[in-house]
C-alpha positions in Angstrom: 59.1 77.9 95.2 58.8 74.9 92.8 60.9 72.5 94.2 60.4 69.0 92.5 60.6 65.7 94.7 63.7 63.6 94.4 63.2 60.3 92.7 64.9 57.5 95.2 67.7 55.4 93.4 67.3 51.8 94.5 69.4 51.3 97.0 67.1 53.8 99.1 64.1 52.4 98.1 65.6 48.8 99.7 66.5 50.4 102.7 63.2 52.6 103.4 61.6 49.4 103.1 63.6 47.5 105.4 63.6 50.7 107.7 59.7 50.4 107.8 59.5 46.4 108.1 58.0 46.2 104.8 57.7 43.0 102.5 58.5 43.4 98.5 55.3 41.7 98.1 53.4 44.2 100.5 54.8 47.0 98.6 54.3 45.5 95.0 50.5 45.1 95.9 50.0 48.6 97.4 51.5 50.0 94.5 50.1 48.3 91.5 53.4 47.1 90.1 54.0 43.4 89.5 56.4 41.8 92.4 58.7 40.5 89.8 59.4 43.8 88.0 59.4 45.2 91.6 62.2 43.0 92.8 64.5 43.3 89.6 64.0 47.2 89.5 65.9 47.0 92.8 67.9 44.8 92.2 69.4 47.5 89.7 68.4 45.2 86.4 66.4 48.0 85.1 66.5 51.8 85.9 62.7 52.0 85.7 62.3 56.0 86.2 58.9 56.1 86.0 58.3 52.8 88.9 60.5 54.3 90.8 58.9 57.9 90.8 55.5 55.9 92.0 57.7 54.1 94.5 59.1 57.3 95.6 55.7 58.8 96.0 54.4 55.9 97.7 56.5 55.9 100.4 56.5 59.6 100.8 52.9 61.0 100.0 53.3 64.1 102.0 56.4 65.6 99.8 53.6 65.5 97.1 51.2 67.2 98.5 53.5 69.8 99.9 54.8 70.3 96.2 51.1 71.5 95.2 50.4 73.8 98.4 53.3 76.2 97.7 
């Protein structure tokens, strides 16, 4: 079964990091995206589909590679 990996709205992606301990910064450099487009995205200025799909599957690698494996 094909079952595609939901992309996190904001407000999810705040609190996963702040669930992990987490800086903004920390997570801008891992992945690749500048801290000040990072912080506006969740801040809700921009919906940012794409940044937040490789946000989403940052934080949750496994759900990716599960997706391939079925």
């Amino acid at each position: 079964m094909d079952v595609k990996q939901k992309v996190m709205e904001a407000h999810e992606i705040r609190a996963e990091l702040a669930r992990r301990k987490w800086s903004k910064r920390r997570f801008a450099d891992e992945t690749g995206i500048s801290y000040q487009y990072l912080v506006q995205i969740l801040n809700g200025y921009f919906k940012a589909t794409r940044m937040r799909t490789i946000m989403t599957q940052h934080l949750f690698p496994e759900n990716q590679s599960n997706e391939h494996n079925q």
